[in-house]
C-alpha positions as CSV (number, residue, x, y, z in Angstrom):
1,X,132.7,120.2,68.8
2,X,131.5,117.6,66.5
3,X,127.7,117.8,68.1
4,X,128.0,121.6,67.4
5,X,128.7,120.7,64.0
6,X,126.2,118.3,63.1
7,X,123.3,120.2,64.9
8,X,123.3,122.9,62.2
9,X,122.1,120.7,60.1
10,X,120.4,117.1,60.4
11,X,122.5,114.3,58.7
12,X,119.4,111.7,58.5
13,X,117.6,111.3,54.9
14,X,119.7,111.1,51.2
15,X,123.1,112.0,51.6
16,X,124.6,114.5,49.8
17,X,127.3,116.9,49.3
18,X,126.4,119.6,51.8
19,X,125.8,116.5,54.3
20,X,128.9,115.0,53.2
21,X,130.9,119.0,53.1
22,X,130.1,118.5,57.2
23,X,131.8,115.3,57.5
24,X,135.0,116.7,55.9
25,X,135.0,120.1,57.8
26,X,135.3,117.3,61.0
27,X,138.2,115.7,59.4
28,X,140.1,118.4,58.8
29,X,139.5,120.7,61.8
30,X,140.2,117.2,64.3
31,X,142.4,116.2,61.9
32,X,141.2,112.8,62.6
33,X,141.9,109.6,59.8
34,X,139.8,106.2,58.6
35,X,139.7,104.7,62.1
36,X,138.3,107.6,64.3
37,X,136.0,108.7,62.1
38,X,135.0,105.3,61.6
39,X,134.3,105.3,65.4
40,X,132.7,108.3,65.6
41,X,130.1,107.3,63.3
42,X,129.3,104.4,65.2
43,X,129.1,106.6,68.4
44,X,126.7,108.9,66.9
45,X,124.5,106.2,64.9
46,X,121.5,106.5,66.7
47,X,121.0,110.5,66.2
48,X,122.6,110.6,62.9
49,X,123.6,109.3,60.0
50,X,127.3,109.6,58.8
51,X,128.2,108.7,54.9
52,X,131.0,106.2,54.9
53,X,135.0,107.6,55.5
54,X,135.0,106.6,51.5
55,X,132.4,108.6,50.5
56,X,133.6,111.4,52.5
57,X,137.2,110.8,51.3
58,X,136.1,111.2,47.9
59,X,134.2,114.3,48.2
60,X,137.9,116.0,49.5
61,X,139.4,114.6,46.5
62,X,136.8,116.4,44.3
63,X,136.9,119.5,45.8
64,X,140.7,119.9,45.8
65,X,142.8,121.0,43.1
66,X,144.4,118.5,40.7
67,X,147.5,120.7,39.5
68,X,151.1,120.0,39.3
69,X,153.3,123.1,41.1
70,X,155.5,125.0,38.6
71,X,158.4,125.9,40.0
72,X,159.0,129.8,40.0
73,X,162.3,131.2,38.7
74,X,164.5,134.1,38.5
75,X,166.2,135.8,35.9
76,X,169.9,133.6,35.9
77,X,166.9,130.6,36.1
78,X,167.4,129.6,39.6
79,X,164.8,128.0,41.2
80,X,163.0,130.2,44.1
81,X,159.9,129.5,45.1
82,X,156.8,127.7,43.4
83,X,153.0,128.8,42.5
84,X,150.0,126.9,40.9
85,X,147.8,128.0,38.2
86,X,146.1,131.4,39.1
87,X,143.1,130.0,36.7
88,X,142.9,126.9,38.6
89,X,142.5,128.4,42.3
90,X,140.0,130.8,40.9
91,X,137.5,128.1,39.4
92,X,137.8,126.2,42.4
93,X,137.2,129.0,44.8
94,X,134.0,130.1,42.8
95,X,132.8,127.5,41.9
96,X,132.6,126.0,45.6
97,X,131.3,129.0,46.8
98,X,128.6,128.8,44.4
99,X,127.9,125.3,45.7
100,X,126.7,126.3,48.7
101,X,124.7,128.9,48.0
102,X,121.0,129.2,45.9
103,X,121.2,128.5,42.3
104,X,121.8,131.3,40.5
105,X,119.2,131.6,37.2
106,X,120.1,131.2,33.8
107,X,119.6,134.5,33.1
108,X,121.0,136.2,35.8
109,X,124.4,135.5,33.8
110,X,126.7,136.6,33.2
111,X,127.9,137.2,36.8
112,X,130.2,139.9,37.7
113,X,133.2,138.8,40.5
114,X,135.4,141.3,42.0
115,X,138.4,139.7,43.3
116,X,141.5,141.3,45.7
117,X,145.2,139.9,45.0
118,X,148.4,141.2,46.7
119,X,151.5,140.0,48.3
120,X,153.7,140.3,51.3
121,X,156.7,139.2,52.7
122,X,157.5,137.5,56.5
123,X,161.1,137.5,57.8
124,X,162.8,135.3,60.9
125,X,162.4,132.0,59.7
126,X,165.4,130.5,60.3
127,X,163.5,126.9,61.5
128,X,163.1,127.1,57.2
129,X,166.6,127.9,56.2
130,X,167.8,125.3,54.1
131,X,171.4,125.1,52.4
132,X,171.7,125.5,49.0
133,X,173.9,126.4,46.0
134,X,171.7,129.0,45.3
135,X,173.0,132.4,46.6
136,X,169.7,134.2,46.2
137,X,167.5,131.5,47.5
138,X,167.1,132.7,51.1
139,X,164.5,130.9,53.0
140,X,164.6,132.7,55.8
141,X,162.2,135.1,54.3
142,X,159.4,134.4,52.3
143,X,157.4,136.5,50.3
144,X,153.4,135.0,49.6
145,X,150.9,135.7,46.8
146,X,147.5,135.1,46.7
147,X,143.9,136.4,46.4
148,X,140.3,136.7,47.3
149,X,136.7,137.0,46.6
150,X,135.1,140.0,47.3
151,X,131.9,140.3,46.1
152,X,130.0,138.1,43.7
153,X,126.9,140.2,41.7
154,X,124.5,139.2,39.3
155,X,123.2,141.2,36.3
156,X,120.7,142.7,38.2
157,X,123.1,143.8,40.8
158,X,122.3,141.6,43.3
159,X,124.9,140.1,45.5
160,X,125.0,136.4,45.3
161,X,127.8,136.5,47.6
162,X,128.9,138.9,49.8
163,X,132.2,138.7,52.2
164,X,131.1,139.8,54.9
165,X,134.9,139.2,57.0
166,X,137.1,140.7,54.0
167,X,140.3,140.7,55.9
168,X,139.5,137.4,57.3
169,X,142.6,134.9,56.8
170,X,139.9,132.4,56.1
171,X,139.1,133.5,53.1
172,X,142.9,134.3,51.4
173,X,143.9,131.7,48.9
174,X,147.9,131.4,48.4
175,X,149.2,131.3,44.6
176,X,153.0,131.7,45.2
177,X,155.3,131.3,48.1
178,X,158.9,132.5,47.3
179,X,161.8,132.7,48.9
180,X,163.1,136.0,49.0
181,X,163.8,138.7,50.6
182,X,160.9,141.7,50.2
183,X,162.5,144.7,48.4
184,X,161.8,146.3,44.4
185,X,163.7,143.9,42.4
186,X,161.8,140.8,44.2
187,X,158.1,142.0,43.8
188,X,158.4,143.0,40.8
189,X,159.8,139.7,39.6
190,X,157.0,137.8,41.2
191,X,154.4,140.7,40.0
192,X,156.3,140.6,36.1
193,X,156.2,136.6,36.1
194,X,153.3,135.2,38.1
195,X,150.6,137.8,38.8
196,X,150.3,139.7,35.7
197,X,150.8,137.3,32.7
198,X,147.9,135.3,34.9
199,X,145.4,137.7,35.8
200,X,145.3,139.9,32.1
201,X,143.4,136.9,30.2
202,X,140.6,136.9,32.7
203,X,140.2,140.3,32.7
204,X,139.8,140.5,29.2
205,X,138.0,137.2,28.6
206,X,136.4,136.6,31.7
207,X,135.8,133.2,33.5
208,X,134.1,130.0,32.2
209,X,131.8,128.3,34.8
210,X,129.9,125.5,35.1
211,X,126.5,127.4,35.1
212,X,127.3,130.4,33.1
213,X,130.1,132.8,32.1
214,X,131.7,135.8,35.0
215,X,133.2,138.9,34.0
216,X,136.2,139.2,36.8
217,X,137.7,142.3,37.7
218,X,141.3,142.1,39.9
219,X,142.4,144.7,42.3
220,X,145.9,144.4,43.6
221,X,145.2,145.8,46.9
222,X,146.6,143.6,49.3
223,X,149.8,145.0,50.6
224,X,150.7,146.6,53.2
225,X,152.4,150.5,54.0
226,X,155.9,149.0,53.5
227,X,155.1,147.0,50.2
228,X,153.3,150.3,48.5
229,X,156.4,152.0,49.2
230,X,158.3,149.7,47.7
231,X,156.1,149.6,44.8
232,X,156.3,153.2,44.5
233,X,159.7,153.5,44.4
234,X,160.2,154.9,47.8
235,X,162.4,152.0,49.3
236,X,162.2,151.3,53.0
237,X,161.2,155.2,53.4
238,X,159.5,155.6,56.6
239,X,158.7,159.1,55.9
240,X,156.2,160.8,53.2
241,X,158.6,163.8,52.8
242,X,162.3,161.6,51.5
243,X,163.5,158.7,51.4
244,X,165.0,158.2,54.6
245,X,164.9,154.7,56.5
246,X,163.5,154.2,60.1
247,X,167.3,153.6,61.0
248,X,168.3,156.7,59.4
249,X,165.9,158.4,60.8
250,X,167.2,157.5,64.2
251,X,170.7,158.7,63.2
252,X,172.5,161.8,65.0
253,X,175.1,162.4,61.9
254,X,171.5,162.2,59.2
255,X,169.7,164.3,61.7
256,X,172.6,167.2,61.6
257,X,173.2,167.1,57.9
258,X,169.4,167.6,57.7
259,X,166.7,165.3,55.7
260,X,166.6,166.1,51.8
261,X,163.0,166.8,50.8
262,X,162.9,164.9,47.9
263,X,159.5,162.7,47.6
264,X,156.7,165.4,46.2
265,X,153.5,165.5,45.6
266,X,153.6,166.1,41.8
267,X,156.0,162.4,41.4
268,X,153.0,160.5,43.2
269,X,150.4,162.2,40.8
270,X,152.6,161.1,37.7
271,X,153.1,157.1,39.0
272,X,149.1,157.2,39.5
273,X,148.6,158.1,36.5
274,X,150.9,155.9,34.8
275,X,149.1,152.9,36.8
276,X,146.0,154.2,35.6
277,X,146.6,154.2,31.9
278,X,148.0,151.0,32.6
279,X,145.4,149.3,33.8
280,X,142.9,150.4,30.8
């Protein structure tokens, strides 16, 4: 694996961060510390050169985030889950990916970065289930937040970067992990006091980078069927016509009483609309 690596591009010559972003990519996939890598560049000497497990070591620390996690609570201030800084992951991500790619000129600026945030929730973890006091905390179920680049255009329109695997784990970066359990009263908690008061500055005011300024536009489009019902107001509904559940559905008694009709066509026009005006 580590010849695979290293053959897409040659080590020998000055050493520098591209070189160096190699080096950690073999750390962290092999998971491998001071001593093996330290071995490993002695085994691979006389083809390559390896920078020093320092230098390499250093380069991780600069391209990680330097943030304290807040913790994340709910309305009687109980502590459930914790998130970092939504500006933080955002200048990171960009301006690594910018890193690696051609410099963009001067006056291609300001670029324009389209990013896709969401959430969604995971049940049956009872290996995480800790006791607590708290009677919401639940951390059986988790609910995660995050987001990621789409595209990245200059002022011409040209893509400087273009993700080519959108639905790609790869390329999802986590802002909050919370232990709930995913229903209304949850999402819009984490929506109301982590995604929103976060993501409005940028949208107005854009993003600050090292080579220029970004106008960022945020889509929350990263939820599933169940979450958008949810979100809509429609509960657990499994069908487009009421709001019965998928248990309910299954019921003899519900079945002979009949299904009420009562999601329409007309309520879903009026919530799009309020979204719509909401967003402008």
């Amino acid at each position: 694996m580590c010849r695979e690596i290293i053959d897409r591009g040659s080590f020998s010559g000055v050493l520098n961060k591209v070189q160096i972003s190699k080096c950690a990519y073999i750390l962290d996939s092999l998971e491998i510390g001071a001593s093996k890598y330290t071995n490993l560049k002695r085994i691979l000497k006389v083809d390559v050169k390896l920078p020093s497990y320092k230098l390499v070591s250093q380069y991780r620390r600069e391209i990680s985030l330097t943030y304290e996690m807040e913790i994340v609570r709910d309305p009687e201030a109980l502590s459930i889950g914790t998130c970092v800084s939504y500006h933080s992951i955002l200048s990171l991500t960009i301006q690594r990916l910018l890193s690696t790619l051609d410099p963009v000129p001067d006056s291609h600026y300001p670029l324009k970065i389209k990013i896709s945030d969401g959430l969604d929730g995971s049940g049956c973890h009872q290996t995480y289930n800790q006791q607590s006091n708290n009677s919401v905390l639940n951390t059986k179920t988790f609910i995660l937040s995050g987001l990621k680049v789409t595209p990245i255009t200059d002022t011409l329109g040209n893509d400087v970067f273009y993700n080519s695997s959108p639905n790609s784990p790869f390329f999802f970066r986590p802002v909050a992990l919370i232990a709930l359990k995913e229903d209304y009263s949850s999402i819009k908690l984490i929506i109301n006091t982590i995604a929103n008061p976060q993501t409005n500055h940028f949208i107005k005011d854009g993003l600050s980078l090292i080579g220029g300024h970004a106008q960022v536009e945020i889509v929350c489009s990263l939820f599933d069927t169940k979450m958008a019902g949810m979100l809509d107001g429609a509960g657990g509904a499994s069908c487009h016509r009421c709001t019965a559940t998928d248990s309910q559905i299954k019921s003899l008694e519900w079945a002979d009483s009949g299904f009420p009709i009562n999601r329409f066509i007309s309520d879903a026009r009026q919530l799009f609309e309020e979204v719509e005006e909401e967003d402008y």
